[in-house]
N, C-alpha and C positions, 0 to 999 in steps of 0.2 A: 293772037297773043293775049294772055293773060292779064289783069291787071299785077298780078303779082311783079308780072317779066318785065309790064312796061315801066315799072318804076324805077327795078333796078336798072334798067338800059338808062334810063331818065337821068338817074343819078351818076351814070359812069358820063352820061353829057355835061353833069353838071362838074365834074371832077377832070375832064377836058377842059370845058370854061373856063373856068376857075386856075389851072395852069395855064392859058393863053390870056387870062387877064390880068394875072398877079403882075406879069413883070412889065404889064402897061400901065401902073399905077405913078410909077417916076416918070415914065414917056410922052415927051411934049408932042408927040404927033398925036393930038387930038381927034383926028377923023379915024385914024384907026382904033381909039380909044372908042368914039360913037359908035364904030360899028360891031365891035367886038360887047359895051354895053347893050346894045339893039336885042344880039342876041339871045343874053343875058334874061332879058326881059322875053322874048320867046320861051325860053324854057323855064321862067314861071310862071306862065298864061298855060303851058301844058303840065307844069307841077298839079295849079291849080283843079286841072281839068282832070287829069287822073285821079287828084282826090277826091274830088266829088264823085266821079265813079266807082270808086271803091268804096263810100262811104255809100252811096245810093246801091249798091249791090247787097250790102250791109243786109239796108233799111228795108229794102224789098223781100230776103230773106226771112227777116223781123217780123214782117206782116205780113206775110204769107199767108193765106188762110185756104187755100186751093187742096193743101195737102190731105186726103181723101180718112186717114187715121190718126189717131192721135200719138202713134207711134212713127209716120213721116214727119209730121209739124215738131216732136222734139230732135229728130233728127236734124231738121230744117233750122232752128235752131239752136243746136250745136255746133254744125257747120257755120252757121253765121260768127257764133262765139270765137270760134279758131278764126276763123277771117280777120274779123275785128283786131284779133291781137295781133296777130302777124302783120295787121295794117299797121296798128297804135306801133307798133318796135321798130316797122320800117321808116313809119313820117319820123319818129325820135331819134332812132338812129343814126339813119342817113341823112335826112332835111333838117332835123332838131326843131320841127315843127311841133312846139307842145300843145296849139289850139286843136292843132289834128290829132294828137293822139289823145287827147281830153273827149274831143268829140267819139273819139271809140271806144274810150270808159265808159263814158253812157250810155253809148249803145249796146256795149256788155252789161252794164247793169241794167238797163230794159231787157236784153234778153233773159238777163238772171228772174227779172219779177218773172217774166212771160212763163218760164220753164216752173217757176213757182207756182201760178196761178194755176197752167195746166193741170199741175197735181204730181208731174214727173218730180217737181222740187229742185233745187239749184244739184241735185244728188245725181240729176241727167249729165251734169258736165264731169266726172269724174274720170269718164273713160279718157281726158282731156289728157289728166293728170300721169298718161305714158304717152303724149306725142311727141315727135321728134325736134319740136321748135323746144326752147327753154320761155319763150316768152308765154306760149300757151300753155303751159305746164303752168308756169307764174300766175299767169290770169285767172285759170280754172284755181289754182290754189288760194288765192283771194278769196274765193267763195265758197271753198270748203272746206276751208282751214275749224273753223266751229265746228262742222260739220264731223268732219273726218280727222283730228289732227294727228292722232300717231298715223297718218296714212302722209298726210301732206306737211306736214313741218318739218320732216327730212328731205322733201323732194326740195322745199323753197333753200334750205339751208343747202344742199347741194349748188341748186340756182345760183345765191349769193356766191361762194365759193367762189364758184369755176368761172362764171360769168364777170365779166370787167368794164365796170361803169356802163355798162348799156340796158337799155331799156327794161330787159331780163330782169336781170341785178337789182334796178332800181325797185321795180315792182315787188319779186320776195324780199328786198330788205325792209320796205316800208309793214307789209303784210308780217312778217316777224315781230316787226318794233311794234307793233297796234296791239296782234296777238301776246307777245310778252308782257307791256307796260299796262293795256289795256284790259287785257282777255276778251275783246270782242273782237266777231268778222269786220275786217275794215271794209268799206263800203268803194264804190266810185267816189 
């Protein structure tokens, strides 16, 4: 299984708990409050532990240097990039874990320099800008919004639209509002 899968399984544990603990909050049987807390605490010792995984899959993709041409290593990461966002939308979405998904901004903006440094240019992640997430369509639009903008300023304004207060959303609205007020690519 995935990390992708194990999260979401993660979360629908976390969305059982969470109904078996709510209505022990007025309930003075204490031991079944401890053991039901116990749990609790289990399943953020494995939250924890899948994010580092996901985020170490990231990192490993990031620094990659095995890749034999210089045409695998941007592929390598691009594919990190989408990872990363579909991670940052999952931990916000579902956990509202902002340090985790802060942690995957920067790991997109490290891959943004890295795709820079290459020579491929932040211009590698465009093909981004037709996947089926709306988060990575968001993300890759971050970084070519200067770049491209009659290309990506309708995708992110679409995003905002349709998208409702989630991670998506958040991300093309900030990247509109910097693009509008500022005129510059917003950064991580």
């Amino acid at each position: 299984m995935g990390i992708d899968e194990s999260i979401v399984q993660l979360g629908a544990k976390l969305d059982a708990w969470w109904d078996e603990f709510s209505p022990m909050l007025d309930s003075k049987d204490r031991s079944a409050q401890g053991k039901v807390l116990l749990r609790g605490f289990e399943l953020a010792k494995e939250f924890d532990h899948l994010k580092a995984d996901g985020l170490a899959a990231i990192t490993a993709l990031l620094n990659r240097h095995d890749a034999t041409t210089e045409v695998e290593r941007v592929a390598s990461l691009v594919q990190a990039f989408a990872f990363a966002a579909k991670l940052a939308g999952t931990l916000h979405d579902e956990f509202r874990d902002m340090d985790g998904k802060t942690e995957c901004a920067r790991v997109m903006y490290n891959i943004a320099n890295a795709l820079h440094s290459i020579g491929a240019g932040q211009a590698a992640l465009a093909g981004l800008l037709d996947d089926p997430d709306a988060g990575v369509r968001a993300s890759a639009g971050v970084y070519l919004i200067e770049a491209m903008p009659e290309r990506v300023v309708p995708i992110l304004r679409e995003i905002e639209e349709k998208e409702a207060a989630n991670s998506a959303h958040i991300t093309a609205y900030f990247a509109l509002l910097r693009w509008e007020h500022e005129g510059k690519t917003p950064n991580a």
